[in-house]
C-alpha positions as a Python dict, from the first residue, in 0.01 Angstrom:
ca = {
    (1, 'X'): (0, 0, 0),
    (2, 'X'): (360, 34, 79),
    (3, 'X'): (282, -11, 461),
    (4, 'X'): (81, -368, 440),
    (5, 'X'): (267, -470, 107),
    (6, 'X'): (259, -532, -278),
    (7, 'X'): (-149, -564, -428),
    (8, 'X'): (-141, -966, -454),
    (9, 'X'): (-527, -994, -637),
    (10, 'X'): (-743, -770, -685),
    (11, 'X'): (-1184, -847, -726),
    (12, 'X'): (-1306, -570, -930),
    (13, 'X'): (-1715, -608, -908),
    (14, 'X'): (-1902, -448, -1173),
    (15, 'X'): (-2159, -665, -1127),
    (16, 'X'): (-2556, -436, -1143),
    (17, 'X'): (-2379, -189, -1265),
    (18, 'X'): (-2506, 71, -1493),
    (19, 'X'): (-2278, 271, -1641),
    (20, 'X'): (-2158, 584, -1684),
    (21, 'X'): (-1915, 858, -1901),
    (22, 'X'): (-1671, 686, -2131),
    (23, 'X'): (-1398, 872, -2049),
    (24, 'X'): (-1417, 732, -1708),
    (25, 'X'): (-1475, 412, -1831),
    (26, 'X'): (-1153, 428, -2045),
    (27, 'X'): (-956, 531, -1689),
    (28, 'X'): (-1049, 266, -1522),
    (29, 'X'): (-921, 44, -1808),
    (30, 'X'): (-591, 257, -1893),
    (31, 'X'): (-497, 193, -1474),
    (32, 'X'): (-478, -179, -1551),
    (33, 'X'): (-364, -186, -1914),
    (34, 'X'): (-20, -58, -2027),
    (35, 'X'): (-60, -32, -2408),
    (36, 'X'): (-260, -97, -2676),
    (37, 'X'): (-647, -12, -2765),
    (38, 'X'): (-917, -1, -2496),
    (39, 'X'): (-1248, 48, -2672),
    (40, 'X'): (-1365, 205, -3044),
    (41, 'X'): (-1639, 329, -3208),
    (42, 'X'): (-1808, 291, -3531),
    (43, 'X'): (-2063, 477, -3723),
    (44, 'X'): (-2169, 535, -4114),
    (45, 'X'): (-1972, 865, -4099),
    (46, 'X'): (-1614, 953, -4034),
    (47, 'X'): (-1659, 1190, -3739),
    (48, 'X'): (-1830, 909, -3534),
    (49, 'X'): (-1551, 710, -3570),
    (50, 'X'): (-1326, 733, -3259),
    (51, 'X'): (-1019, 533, -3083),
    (52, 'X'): (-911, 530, -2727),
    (53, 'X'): (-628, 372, -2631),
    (54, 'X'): (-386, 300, -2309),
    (55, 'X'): (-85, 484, -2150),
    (56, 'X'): (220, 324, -1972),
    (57, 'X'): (208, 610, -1736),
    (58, 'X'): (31, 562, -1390),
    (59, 'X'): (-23, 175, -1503),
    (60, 'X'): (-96, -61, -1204),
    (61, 'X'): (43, -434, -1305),
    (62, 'X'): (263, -759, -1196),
    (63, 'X'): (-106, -893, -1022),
    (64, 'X'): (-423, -1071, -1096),
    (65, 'X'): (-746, -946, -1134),
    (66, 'X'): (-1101, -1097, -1139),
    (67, 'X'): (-1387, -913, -1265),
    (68, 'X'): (-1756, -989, -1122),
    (69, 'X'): (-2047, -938, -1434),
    (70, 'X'): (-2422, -1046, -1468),
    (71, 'X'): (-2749, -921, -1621),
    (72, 'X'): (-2688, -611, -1469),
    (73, 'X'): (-2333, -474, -1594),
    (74, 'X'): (-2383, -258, -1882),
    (75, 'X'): (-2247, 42, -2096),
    (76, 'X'): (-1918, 147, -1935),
    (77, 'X'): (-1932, -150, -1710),
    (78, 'X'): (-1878, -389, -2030),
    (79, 'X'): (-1676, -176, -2210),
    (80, 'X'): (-1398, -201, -1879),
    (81, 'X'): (-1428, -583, -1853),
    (82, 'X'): (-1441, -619, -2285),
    (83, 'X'): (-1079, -420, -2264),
    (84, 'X'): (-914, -592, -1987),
    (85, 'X'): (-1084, -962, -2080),
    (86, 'X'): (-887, -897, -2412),
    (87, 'X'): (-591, -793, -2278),
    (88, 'X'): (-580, -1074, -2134),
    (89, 'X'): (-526, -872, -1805),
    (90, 'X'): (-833, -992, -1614),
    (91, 'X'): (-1028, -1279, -1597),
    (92, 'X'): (-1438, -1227, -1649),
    (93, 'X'): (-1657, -1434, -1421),
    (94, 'X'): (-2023, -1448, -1348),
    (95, 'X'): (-2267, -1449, -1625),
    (96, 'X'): (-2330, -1259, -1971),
    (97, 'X'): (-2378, -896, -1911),
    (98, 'X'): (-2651, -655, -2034),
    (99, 'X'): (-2573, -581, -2397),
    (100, 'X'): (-2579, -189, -2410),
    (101, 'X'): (-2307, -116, -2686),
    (102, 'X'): (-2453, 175, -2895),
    (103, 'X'): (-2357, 570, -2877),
    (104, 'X'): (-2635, 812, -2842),
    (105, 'X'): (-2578, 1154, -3002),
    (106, 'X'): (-2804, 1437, -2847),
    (107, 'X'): (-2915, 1658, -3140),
    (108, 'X'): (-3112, 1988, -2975),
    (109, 'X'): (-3436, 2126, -3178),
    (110, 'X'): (-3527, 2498, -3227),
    (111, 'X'): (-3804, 2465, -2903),
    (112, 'X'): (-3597, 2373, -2641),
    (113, 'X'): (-3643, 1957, -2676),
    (114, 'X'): (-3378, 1758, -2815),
    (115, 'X'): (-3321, 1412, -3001),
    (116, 'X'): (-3135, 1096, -2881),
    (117, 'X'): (-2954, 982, -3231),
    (118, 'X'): (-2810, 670, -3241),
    (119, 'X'): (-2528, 714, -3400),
    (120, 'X'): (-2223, 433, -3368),
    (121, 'X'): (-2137, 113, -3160),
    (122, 'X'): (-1917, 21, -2915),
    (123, 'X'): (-1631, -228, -3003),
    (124, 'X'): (-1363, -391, -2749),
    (125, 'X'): (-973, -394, -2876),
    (126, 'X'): (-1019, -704, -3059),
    (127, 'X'): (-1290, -598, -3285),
    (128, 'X'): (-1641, -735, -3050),
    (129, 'X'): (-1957, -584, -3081),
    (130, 'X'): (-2056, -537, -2737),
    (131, 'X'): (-2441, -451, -2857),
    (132, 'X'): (-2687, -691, -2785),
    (133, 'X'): (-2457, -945, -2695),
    (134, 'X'): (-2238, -814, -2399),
    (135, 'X'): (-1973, -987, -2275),
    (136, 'X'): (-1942, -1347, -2230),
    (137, 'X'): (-1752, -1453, -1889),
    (138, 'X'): (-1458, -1684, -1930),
    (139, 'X'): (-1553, -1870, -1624),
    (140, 'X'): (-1933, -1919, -1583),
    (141, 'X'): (-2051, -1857, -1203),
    (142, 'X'): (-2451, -1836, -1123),
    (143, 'X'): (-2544, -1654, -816),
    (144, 'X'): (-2761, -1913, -722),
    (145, 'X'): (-3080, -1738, -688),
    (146, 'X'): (-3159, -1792, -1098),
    (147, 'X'): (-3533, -1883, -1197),
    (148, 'X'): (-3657, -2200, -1330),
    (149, 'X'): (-3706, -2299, -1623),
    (150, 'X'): (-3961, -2062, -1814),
    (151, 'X'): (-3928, -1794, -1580),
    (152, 'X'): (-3839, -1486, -1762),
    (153, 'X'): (-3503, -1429, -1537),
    (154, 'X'): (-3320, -1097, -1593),
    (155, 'X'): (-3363, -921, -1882),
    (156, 'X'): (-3108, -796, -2134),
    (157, 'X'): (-3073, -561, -2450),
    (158, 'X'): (-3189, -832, -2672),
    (159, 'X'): (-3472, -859, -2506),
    (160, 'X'): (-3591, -511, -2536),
    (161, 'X'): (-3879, -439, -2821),
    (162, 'X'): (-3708, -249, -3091),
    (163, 'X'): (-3304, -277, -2955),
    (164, 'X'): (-3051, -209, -3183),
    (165, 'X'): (-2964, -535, -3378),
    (166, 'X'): (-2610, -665, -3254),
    (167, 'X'): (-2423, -897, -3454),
    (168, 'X'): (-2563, -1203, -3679),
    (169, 'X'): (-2942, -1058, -3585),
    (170, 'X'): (-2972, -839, -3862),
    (171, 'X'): (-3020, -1120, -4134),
    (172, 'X'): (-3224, -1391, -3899),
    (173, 'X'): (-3410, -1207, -3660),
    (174, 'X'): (-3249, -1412, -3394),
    (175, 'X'): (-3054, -1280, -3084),
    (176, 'X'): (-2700, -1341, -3042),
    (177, 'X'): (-2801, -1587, -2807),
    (178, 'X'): (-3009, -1832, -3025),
    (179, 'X'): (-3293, -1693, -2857),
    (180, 'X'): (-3609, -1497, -3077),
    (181, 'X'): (-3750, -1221, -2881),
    (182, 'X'): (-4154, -1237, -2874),
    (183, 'X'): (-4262, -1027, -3102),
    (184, 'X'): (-4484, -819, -2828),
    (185, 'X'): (-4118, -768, -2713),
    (186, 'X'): (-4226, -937, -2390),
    (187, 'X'): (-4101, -1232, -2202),
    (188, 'X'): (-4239, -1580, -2143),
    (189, 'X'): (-4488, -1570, -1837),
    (190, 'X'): (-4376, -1705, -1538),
    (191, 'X'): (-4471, -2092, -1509),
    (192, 'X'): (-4696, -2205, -1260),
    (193, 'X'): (-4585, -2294, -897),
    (194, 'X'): (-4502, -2690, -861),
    (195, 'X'): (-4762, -2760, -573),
    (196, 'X'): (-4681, -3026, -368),
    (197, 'X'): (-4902, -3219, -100),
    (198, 'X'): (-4975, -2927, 128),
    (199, 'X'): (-5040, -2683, -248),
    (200, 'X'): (-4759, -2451, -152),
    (201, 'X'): (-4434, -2394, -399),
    (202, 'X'): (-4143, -2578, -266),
    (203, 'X'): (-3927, -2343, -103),
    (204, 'X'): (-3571, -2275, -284),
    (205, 'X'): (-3236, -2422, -97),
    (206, 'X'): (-3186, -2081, 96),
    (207, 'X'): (-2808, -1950, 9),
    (208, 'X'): (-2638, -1868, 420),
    (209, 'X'): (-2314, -1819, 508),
    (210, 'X'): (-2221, -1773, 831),
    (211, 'X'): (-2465, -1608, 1127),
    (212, 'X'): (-2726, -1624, 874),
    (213, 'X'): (-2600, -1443, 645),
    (214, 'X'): (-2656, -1520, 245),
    (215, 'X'): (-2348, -1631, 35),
    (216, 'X'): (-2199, -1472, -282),
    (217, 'X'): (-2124, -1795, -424),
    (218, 'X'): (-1987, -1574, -740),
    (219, 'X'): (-1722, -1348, -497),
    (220, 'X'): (-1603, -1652, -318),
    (221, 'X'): (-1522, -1831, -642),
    (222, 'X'): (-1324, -1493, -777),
    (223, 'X'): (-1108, -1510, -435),
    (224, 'X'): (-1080, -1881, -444),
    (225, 'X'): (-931, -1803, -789),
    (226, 'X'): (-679, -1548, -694),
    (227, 'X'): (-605, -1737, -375),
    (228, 'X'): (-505, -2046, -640),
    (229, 'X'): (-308, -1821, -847),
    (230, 'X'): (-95, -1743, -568),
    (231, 'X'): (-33, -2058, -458),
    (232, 'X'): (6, -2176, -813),
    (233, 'X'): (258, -1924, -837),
    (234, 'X'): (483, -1984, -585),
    (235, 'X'): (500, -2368, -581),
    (236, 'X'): (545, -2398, -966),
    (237, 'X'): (604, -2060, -1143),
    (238, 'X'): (906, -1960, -874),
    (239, 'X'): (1051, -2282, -844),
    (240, 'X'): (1079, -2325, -1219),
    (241, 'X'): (1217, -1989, -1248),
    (242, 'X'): (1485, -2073, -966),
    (243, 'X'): (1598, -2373, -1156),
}
């Protein structure tokens, strides 16, 4: 880093991603965020109630940062962008993530086979529940290849038969979203093709960038962003600090 120079923006994409161990979740959070809370949990008893929180030590800083989230960031994923989107250290752009905010306890039985408990939620620094919600983007971006209308489009926690209720569901049923769940815990059926003259489906505006090659309309607006910053930065921010 010393060699080419000082980290002027950095595109973290946890977009389709998954998941993994807290504890490296919480890392990868701490290495961006100085002080402060990253993530808690909260359960009906005392020993499922935990706090992790950042270090000054090893902190990476004085730069912007973008994070990429859709459908498909989950768990750790959200818990990362919920901390830093907070911290006001990142910005979150894309679209809402999965919704996977609950902590599993494994609880082993006398013959070998063991029980997945849940046990407590996930909560970012300001208090969020992450469960069956996820994390809302401050900056909107589709990747352009969404369904129509009716289509049943990715699929979240809420969407799941039998989830763990998130936030205002408990008393109305409803998802966080607005949206009721069937009750079949399926989605709505795909609609039927628009047939035109010739009975085929209209074929969708293909997405290519350059030798063919489909865009990521969401990655170019995240380095669009961070190339705005900089000019942002040094046209206004330094001159105003110079005078």
């Amino acid at each position: 880093m010393k060699e080419k120079g000082e980290l002027r923006g950095l595109v973290l994409d946890l977009r389709n991603n998954p998941g993994g161990l807290l504890d490296q979740a919480v890392k990868v959070a701490d290495t961006f965020i100085d002080s402060g809370l990253i993530v808690y949990t909260d359960g009906r008893i005392e020993a499922q109630k935990y706090k992790y929180t950042a270090h000054r030590n090893g902190t990476y800083g004085g730069f912007p940062i973008v994070i990429l989230v859709n459908a498909g960031s989950a768990s750790a994923s959200e818990i990362v962008a919920g901390a830093l989107q907070d911290h006001a250290r990142a910005v979150v752009l894309g679209t809402q993530t999965f919704g996977k905010g609950s902590v599993q306890t494994i609880l082993p039985l006398e013959d070998g086979s063991a029980l997945r408990l849940t046990t407590a939620r996930y909560f970012t620094p300001k208090g969020r529940s992450i469960q069956a919600k996820g994390i809302e983007p401050d900056i909107v971006v589709r990747d352009g290849r969404e369904p129509r209308e009716g289509h049943p489009g990715a699929i979240r926690e809420k969407d799941i038969r039998h989830h763990l209720k998130g936030e205002g569901e408990e008393e109305t049923g409803e998802s966080p979203g607005g949206e009721t769940p069937p009750a079949d815990g399926k989605r709505m059926k795909k609609e039927e093709p628009e047939k035109g003259k010739s009975g085929m489906q209209p074929a969708a505006p293909a997405l290519e960038g350059k030798k063919g090659e489909e865009k990521d309309i969401q990655l170019e607006r995240a380095v669009d962003l961070l190339k705005g910053w900089e000019i942002f930065k040094s046209r206004f921010l330094d001159k105003a600090k110079a005078s």
